[in-house]
N, C-alpha and C positions, 0 to 999 in steps of 0.2 A: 613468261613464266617458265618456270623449269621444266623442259617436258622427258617423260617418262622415257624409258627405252622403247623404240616399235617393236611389234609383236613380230613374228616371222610367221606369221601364216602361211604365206605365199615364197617358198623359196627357189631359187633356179635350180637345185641341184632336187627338187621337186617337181619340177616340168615334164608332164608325163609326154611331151612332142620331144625328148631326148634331150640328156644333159647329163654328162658320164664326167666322174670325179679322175682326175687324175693321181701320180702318185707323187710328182714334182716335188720338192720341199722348198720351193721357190715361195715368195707371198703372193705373187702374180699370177702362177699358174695351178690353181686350186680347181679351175673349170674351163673346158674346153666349148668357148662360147659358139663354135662354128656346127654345134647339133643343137643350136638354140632356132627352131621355126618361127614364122612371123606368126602375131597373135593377129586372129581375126576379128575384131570388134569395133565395132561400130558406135559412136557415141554422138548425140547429138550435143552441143555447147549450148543448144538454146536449157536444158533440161540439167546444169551443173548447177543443184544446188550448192555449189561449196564457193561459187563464184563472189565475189562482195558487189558491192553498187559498181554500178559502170564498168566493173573489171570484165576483159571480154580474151578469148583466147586468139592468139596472133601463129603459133604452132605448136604441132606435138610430136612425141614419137610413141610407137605401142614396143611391148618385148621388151622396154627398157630395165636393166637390173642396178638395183645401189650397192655399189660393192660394199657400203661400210656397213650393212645389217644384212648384205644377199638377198635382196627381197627385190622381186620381180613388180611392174606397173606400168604403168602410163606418164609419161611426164610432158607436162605443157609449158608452154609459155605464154605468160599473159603479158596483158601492158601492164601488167604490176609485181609480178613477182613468178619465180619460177617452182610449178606444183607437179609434186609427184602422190599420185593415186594409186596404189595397192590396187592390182588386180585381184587379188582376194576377198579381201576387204571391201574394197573403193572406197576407202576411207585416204583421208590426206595422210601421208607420212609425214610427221613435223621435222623432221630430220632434213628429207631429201625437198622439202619446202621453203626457200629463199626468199625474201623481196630481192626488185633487182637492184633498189638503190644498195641494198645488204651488201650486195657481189662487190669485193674488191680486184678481184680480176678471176679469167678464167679460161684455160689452155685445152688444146689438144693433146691426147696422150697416144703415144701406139705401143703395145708390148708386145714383144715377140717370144713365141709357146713352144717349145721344141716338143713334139708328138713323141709319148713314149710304147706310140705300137710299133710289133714286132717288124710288119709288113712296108713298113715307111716310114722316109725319112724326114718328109715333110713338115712343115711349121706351119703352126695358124697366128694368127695376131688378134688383139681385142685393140676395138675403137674407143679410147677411152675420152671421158670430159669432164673436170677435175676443176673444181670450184670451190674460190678460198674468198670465205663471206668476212665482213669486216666483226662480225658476233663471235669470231672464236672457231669458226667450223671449218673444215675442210672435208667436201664432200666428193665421192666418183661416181659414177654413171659409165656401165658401161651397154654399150649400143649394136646391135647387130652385126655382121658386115655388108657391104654389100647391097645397102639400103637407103645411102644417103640422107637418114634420117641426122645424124649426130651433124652434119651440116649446115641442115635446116637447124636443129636447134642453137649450133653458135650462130649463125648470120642472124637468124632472130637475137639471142641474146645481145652480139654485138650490136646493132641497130635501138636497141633498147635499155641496154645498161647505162650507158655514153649518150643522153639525145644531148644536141646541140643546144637547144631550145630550154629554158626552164618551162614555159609551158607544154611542153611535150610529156610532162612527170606527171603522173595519174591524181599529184592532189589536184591540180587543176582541173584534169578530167571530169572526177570524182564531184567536183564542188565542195560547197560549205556542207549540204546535207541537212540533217538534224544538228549537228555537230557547231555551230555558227560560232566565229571568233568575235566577243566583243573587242574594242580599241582597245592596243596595248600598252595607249600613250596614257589613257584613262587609270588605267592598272598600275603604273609608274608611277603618275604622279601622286593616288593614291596610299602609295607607298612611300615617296618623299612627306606628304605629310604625315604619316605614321613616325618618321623617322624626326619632324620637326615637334611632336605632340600636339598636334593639329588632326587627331586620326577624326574627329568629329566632323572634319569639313570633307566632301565626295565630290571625287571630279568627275565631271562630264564634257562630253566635246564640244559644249557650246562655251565651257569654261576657258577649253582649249582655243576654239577660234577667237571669241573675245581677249586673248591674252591675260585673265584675271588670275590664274594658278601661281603668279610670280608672291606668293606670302613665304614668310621670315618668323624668327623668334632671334633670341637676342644674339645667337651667335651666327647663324647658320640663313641662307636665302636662297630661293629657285631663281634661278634665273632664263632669262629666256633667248640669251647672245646667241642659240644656237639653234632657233624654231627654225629655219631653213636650211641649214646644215651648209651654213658658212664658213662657220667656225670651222666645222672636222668633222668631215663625212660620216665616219665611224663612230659619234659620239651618236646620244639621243638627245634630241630636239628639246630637251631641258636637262640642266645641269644643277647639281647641289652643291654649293660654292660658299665662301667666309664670306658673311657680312660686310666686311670691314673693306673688298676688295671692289671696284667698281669693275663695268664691263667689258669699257677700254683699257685695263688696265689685265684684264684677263687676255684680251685682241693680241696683248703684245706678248703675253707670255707665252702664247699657242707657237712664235716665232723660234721660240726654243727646243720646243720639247716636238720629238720625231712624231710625226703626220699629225703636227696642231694636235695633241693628245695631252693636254693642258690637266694639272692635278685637279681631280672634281675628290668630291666625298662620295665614299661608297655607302659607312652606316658610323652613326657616330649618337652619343649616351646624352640622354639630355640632362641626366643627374651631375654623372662629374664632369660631362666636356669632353669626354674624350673623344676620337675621330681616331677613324679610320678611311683615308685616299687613297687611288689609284691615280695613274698617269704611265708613259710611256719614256725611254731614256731620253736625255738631254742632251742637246746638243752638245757640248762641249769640243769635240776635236780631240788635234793632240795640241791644240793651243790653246788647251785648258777656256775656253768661252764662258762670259758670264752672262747674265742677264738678270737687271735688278725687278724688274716685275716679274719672274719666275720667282726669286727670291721673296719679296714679297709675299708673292701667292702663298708660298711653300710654308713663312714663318706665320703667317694667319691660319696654319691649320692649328697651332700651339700657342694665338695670340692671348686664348682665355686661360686667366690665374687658376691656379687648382685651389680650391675652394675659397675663394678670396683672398688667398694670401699672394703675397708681395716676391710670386717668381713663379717664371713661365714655366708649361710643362714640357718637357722631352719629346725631344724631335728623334723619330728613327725611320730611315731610308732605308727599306732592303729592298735590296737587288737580288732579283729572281736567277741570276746567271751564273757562271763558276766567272772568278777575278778575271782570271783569263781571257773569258771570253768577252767582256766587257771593256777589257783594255787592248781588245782586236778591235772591236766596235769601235773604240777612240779614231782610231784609223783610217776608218771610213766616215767620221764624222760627228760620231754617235759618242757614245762612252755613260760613266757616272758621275753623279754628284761629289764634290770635294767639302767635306765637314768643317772647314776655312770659313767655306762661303755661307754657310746657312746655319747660322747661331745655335747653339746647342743642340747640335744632331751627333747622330753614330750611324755611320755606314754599315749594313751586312750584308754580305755577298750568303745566296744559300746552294748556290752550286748545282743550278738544278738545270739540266740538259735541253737543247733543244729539242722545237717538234721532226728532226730528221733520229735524231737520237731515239726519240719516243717510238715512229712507228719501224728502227730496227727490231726495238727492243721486243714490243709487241709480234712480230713476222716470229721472231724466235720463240717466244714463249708459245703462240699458236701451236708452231711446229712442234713443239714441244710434247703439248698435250695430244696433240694428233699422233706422233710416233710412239708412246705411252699410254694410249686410251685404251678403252675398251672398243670402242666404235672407231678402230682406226680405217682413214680410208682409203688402207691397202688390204681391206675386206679378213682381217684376221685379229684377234684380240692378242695384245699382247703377253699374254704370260703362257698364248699359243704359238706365237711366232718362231722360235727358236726351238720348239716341242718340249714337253716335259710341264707340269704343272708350277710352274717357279712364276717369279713377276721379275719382270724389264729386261730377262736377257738370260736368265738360269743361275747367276750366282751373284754373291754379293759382291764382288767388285765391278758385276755391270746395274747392282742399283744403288751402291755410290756416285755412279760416273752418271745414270738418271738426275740423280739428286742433286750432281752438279753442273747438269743439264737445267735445269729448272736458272738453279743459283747465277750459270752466266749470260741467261736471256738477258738479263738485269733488270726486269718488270718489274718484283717485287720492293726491288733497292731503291726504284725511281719514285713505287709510291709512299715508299716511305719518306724519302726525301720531299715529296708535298706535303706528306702527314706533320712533319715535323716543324718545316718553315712557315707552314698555318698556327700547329700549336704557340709557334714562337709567337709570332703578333698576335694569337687570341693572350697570351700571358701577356705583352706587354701593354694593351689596353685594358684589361680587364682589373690586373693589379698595379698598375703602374699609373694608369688614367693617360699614356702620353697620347702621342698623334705619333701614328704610321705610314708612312707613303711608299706607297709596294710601287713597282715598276720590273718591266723586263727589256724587253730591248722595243718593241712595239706596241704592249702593255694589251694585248689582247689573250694571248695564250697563257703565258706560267702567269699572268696577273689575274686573269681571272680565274685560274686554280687558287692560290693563295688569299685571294679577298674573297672568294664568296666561301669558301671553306673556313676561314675563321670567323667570316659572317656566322657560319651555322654551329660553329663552339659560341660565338660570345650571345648570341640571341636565339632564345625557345622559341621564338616566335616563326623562326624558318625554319625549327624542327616539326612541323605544325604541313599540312598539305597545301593548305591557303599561304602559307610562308615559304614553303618550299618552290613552292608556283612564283611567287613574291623575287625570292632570290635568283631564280633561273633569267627570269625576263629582266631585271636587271642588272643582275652582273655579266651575262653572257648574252645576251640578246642588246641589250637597251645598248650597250657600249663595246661591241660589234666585235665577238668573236668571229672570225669571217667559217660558217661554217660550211656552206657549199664547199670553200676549199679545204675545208680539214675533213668531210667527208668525201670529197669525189666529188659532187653534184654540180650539174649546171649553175651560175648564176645572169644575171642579165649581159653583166659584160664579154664581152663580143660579141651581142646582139645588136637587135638596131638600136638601141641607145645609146651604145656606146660608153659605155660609162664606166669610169675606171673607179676602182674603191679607192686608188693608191692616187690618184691626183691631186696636186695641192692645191690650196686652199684659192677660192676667188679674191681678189679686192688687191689690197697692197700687201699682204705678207711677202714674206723673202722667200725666196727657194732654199730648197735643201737636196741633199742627195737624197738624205731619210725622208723626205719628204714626198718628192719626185715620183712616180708612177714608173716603174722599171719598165714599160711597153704601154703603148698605147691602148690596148684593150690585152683579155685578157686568152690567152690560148687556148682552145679547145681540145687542144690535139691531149691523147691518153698521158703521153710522157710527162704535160707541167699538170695536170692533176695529179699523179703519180706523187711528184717533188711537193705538191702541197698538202696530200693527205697525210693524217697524220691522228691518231686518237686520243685528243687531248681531253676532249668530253670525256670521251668513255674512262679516261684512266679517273679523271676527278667523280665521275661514279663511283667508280674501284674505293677512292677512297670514303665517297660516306658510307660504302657496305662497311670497311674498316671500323669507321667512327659506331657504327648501329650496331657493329657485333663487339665492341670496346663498352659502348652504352646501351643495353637495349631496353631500358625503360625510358630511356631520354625522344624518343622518336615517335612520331603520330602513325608514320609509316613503316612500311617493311620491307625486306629484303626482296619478294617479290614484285612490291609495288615497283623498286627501281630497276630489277631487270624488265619488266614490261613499259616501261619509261621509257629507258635504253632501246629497246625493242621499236619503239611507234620513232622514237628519234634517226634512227639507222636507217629506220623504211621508207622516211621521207613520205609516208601517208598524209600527212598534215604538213599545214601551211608555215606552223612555228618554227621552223629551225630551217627553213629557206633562206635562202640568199646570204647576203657577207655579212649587212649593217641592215638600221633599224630604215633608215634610207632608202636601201633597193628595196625592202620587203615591201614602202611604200609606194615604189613605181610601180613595183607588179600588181598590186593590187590584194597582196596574198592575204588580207584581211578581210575583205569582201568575196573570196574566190576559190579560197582554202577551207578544210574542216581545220577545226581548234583540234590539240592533240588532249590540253587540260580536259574540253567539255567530254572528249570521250573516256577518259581516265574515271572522270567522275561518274560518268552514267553508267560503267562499269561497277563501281562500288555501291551507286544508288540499287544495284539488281538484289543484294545481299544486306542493305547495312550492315555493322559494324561486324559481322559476320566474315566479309570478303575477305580473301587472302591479301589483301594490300593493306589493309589492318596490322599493325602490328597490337598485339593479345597483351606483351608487355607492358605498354606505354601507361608512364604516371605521371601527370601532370607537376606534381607535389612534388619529385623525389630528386629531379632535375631541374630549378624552374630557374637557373642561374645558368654561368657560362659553364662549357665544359673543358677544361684543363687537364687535357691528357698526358701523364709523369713520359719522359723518353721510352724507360724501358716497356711502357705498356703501347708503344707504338710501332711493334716488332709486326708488318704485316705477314696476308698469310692466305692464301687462295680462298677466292670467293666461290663457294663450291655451286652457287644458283647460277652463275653465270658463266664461269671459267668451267666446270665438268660437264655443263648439261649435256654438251654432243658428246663428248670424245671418253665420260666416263658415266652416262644419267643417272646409272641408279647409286655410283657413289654420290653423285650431286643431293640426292637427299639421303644417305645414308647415315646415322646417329644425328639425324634434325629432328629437335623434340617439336619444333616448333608447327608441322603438319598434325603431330599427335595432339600438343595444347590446343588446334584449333579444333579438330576434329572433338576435344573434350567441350569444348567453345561452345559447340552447336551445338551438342548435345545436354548441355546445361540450359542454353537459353531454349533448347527448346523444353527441357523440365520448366524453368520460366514462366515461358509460355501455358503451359500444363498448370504450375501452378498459378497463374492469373486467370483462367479459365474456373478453377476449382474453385480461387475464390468468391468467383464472381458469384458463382454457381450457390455456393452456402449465402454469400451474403441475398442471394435471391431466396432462398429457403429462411434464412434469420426472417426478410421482410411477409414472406407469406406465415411464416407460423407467430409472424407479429399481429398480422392482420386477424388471423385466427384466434389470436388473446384477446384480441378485441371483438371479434363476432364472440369467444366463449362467457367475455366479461358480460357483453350484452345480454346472449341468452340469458344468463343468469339473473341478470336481472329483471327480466322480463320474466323468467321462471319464476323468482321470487314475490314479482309483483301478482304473477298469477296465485301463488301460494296464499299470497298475503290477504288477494280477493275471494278467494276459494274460505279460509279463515271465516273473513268478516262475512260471506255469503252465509257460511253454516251457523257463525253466530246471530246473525238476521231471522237463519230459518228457526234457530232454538227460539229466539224473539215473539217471533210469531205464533209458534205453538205454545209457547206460554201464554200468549194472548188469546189466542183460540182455547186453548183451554181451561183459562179463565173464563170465558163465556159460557164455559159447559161442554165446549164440541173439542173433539180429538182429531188431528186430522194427520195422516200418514201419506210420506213423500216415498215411490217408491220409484223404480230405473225402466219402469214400463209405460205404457202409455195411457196407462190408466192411475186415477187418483181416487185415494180412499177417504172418504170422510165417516167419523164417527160421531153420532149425534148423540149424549146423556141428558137424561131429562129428571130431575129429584122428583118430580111428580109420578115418573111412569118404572114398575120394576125392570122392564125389560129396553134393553137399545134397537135400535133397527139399523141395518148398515148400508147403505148406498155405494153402489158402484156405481159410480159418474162417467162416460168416455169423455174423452175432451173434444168431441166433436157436440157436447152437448151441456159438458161444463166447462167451464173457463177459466185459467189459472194463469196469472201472468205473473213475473218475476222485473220490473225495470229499474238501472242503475244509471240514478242523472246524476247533476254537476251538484243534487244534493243530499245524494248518498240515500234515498228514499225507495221503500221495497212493497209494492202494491201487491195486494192478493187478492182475488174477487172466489167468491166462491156460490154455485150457482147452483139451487135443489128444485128439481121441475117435480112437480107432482099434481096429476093429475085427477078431479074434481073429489079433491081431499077438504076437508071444513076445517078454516084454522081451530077451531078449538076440540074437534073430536078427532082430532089426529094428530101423532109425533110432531111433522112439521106447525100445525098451529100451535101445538106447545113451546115448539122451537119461536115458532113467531110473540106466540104472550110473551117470551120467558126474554127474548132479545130485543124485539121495541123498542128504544126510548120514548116515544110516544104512548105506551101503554104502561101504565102505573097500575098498582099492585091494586086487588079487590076492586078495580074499574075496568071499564071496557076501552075497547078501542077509541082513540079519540080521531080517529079517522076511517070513520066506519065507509065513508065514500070511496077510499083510495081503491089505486089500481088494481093492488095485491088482493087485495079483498074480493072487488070484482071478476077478477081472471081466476078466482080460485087456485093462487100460488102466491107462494111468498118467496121474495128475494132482499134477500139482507146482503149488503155491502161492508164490508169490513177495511179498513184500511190501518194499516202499521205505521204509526211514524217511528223512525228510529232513534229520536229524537227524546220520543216518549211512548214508552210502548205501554203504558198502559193508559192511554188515551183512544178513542173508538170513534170512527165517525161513520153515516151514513150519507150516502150518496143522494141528496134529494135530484136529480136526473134519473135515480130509478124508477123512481115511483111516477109515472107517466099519468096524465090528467090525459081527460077525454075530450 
């Protein structure tokens, strides 16, 4: 990712052990390193939190200053990468922090100080070490005197940039980890079925060892001629091949084309037919060579009618070369195709430079940005350099001669020249429906710029993370861009294997010179990795930042994502971008032994979902879901500022990028989002409790109601009953105390008498059954009273049923009589209230 400018906390010309500015107007002599003291400090390596898994430190130096920000620190070297720690801080400087696979080389420097005191005429020198990473940066260090430290750390570095050994490279050290690669042959073939409309079927390695993944649709077939890598070291161990073409008949064709590099399909439509192949130049000579199973092959890429009609489609050959250089290649063996021979084709030469071309062009443009930056690493910004607040030089005829500086790296010319020979075969499949066959002269370098780059115009689906993954492994992995050698890095050969990438093929094929292995194994020595490095990857990055900033709704991903892509690629931390072909990466083992670069990319973005900055915020599914066909004039490239400024200019590198602000508004929306999914939860938690609540309110109410309703019919029960009683003659009053009034009227007698009953001595009960029935007992004790010469015996004549008018008692024995009391029973039915009954259980026999 793009990292910020370092703070200067810690600066030399801050070193309170002495560090005196000079007045020189030299760039070199801004400080007079020779009053810089050794710093004392002590550090144990067991307690470096900043170390990763397995990384361990090999040496260091202390006092060390980076001249490109002047900040004083620590710098180590590990078996993985070389770290500089701020003495201030102790925090890592991202700047003065390299992997060593990064380092493309790195020198001694001595500068000589002419002392400008009075009393001497003496010179001092700075030890300087001047490190130019293949990321763009050029970084210096400069080192005490007189300490041997800058020693130590080139013989470390030398001993560990360059190991002999590809296990010697910290992915191995390191292990799988968390990080574990599944099979990449799995992932492939997976993707050939996508490409047949077969995505429903899933490959597995058992499908792989059984041999069953060889499935077809009507045009198109896997084949398997190359599971051992017989065919062509460099292909991958299945091939997507014409139907129409048998295997043998492919055998012969690999006799043609330079290192057995026979045309396979790259991606091709299963709607109109159309195809898109790669392969390598053709033999031909300068005795024009034919070969009719080449021919063949080649016309079976256009053997299907375009929509059924009655005429093949259009053959197009481009050739990734300038004419030129492909009619030198004749020369030696090599050369192109002639439109003679292969029925309705057109040749196009696109003029696009080799990889010795590519990394001048690249050394220059570095240089560029570093003589230009702000963080140049002659420790001075530029628009200080020359003094005076101006930029590149003080006047405008030195920031035209900048600007034509930039113009004859020829960086920018070259990626446009991919941009454009891409666009050309995304239009010509896209609208045309033909069949294309890219080739360069080995078909591994400007081929696999060209077809996986129109691959990601003509299908969304490689604009997509899991497509982008999809296209990496095979267009550039699966059919063997050799990338140890286009980065620097060890590969197997000139180990004990011995194993040349460039050998030809076992069985009966023919030799070739193209074919041939130029040396029995492959040299160690710094000079033929030199001759082989070259940044053909990185420039086909360069181009989809082009393509992302031309489309930036068309993308799953971001600009960030691919300089951190770029980044894990460079550093050779992971096992995927080892070795040459899909082949060596299988001797080593680097599938079982390496971390995966995808699993950590991903685990990366799992920390944030869609949140992370490898997100791109733009991206719509909907708005781009076709090919993208970019007009010429919109293919004027133009610095990638996340990856070309980070060092030499950082904080123009994000300078007018809305795209840190839209994210920053990103999170702070999801997390309103957020907020708002919590709030709603929250009311609809409140909706369900004051639901519940209408329901406990619904209830009470009705229980309220019901009680009103029995409250009602109670009071009309008790009106009942006192009508009843007072029909009898007696009055009886309900009162809220614990006593009950009975009033007794007698027409016989002028005056009442009134009884106060307690209820502990009168009885009055109220019960409500399932028949709605209201009992009243009402009980007058009195004490050796004569029924008839007192109230209650009048009460008793006067309510008897048993006693009839002008007669006496007809139960002159009973109890009441005998006990000198009388108790009358009354009972209410509500049914009928003016019905009376008496309780024959009161009246007790002896």
């Amino acid at each position: 990712m793009a990292a910020s400018r370092p703070s200067r906390s810690v600066s030399a010309r801050d070193i309170s052990i002495g560090c005196e500015r000079l007045d020189g107007a030299g760039s070199w002599d801004t400080l007079e390193w020779t009053k810089i003291e050794p710093v004392t400090r002590s550090v144990s390596h067991a307690n470096f939190e900043f170390l990763l898994e397995a990384e361990r430190v090999l040496d260091e130096g202390h006092g060390v200053v980076l001249v490109n920000t002047d900040e004083a620190g620590t710098l180590f070297v590990t078996n993985f990468r070389l770290l500089f720690l701020s003495d201030g801080t102790r925090n890592i400087v991202p700047l003065g922090t390299i992997p060593l696979a990064t380092i493309e080389k790195f020198n001694k420097m001595v500068v000589k100080i002419q002392s400008t005191s009075r009393n001497t005429n003496k010179s001092s020198s700075r030890r300087l070490l001047q490190i130019i990473g293949k990321d763009m940066r050029i970084i210096v260090f400069c080192f005490r005197p007189r300490t041997k430290q800058r020693r130590a750390i080139f013989d470390a570095l030398s001993r560990c940039t360059k190991p002999e050994r590809i296990w010697d490279l910290y992915a191995f050290t390191c292990g799988p980890s968390k990080f574990s690669n599944l099979s990449p042959k799995v992932r492939l073939l997976n993707e050939y079925f996508r490409l047949l409309g077969k995505g429903f079927h899933h490959a597995s390695m058992r499908m792989i060892e059984d041999g069953s993944f060889t499935m077809s649709n009507d045009s198109w077939r896997i084949s398997d001629i190359n599971f051992n890598y017989s065919l062509c070291q460099s292909y991958p161990f299945a091939l997507l091949v014409p139907k129409s073409v048998s295997d043998d008949e492919i055998i012969q064709a690999s006799n043609f084309r330079a290192r057995s590099r026979v045309p396979a399909v790259s991606w091709c439509n299963p709607e109109t037919g159309a195809v898109l192949a790669r392969s390598s130049q053709p033999l031909v000579g300068i005795m024009n060579t034919r070969s009719t199973a080449d021919e063949k092959l080649v016309a079976a890429l256009c053997a299907q009618l375009i929509d059924g009609k009655d005429s093949r489609r259009k053959l197009y050959i481009a050739d990734a070369r300038p004419r030129k250089n492909a009619l030198a290649n004749g020369a030696m063996g090599g050369g192109s195709e002639s439109s003679s021979n292969y029925f309705q084709s057109e040749i196009v030469f696109f003029g696009i430079d080799n990889i010795h071309a590519m990394r001048e062009s690249f050394a220059r443009f570095r240089d560029y940005l570093d003589t230009h930056g702000a963080a140049s690493s002659d420790g001075m910004s530029s628009f200080l350099r020359h003094g005076g607040w101006t930029w590149g030089g003080g006047n405008l005829s030195s920031m035209s001669a900048s600007v034509s500086t930039l113009g004859d790296s020829g960086w920018l010319i070259h990626v446009q020249s991919v941009l454009a020979g891409s666009a050309w075969i995304a239009a010509r499949v896209a609208l045309e429906s033909a069949a294309v066959l890219v080739h360069c002269s080995d078909g591994w370098d400007r081929t696999s710029q060209l077809v996986s780059l129109a691959n990601l115009m003509l299908d969304p689906y490689y604009r997509t993370f899991t497509g982008f993954q999809a296209l990496v492994e095979k267009d550039w992995l699966a059919f063997g861009h050799p990338f140890s050698d286009r980065v620097g890095m060890p590969s197997i050969s000139g180990s004990s294997f011995e194993l040349s990438r460039n050998a030809s093929s076992t069985g009966s094929f023919s030799s070739s010179p193209l074919r041939q292995s130029s040396g029995s194994s492959q040299a160690s020595n710094s000079s033929h990795a030199q001759n082989n490095y070259s940044p053909i990857f990185l420039q086909w990055v360069d181009c989809v930042s082009q393509l992302l900033r031309i489309y930036p709704f068309a993308f799953e991903f971001s600009s960030n994502f691919l300089v951190d892509f770029l980044d894990c690629v460079l550093s050779c931390r992971f096992g995927n971008f080892l070795c040459n072909s899909e082949k060596e990466r299988q001797i080593c083992g680097v599938d079982e032994s390496c971390g995966c670069l995808w699993a950590y990319l991903a685990d990366m973005r799992s920390s944030e979902g869609r949140s992370h900055a490898h997100y791109n915020l733009f991206y719509d599914t909907l708005k781009h879901n076709g090919p993208l066909l970019p007009p010429a004039a919109a293919l004027a490239p133009t610095l990638w500022p996340q990856f070309h400024l980070r060092w030499a200019c950082p904080f123009e590198s994000q300078a007018g990028e809305l795209e840190a602000e839209c994210r920053n508004m990103a999170i702070k929306f999801s997390e309103l989002q957020k907020a708002k999914e919590v709030a709603e939860m929250k009311a609809k938690e409140y909706l369900a409790a004051m639901e519940i609540l209408n329901v406990d309110l619904q209830n009470e109410k009705q229980v309220s109601s019901s009680a009103m309703n029995l409250a009602k019919r109670a009071s009309k029960e008790n009106a009942a009953i006192q009508r009843a009683v007072q029909s009898l003659g007696c009055r009886v009053n309900f009162t809220n105390s614990s006593d009950s009034t009975v009033d007794v009227e007698s027409s016989l007698m002028e005056t009442s008498q009134r009884l106060s009953l307690p209820r502990r001595e009168s009885e009055y009960t109220m019960e409500h059954n399932d028949r709605s029935d209201l009992s009243v007992s009402i009980t007058v004790d009195a004490d050796d009273v004569a029924p008839s010469s007192s109230p209650l015996g009048q009460v008793c004549e006067t309510l008897c049923p048993l006693r009839t008018q002008g007669r006496g008692c007809q139960w002159p024995d009973a109890a009441c009589a005998q006990l000198g009391s009388q108790f009358i029973g009354l009972k209410a039915n509500f049914d009928a209230f003016d019905r009376l009954s008496i309780y024959d259980r009161y009246f007790k026999s002896e």
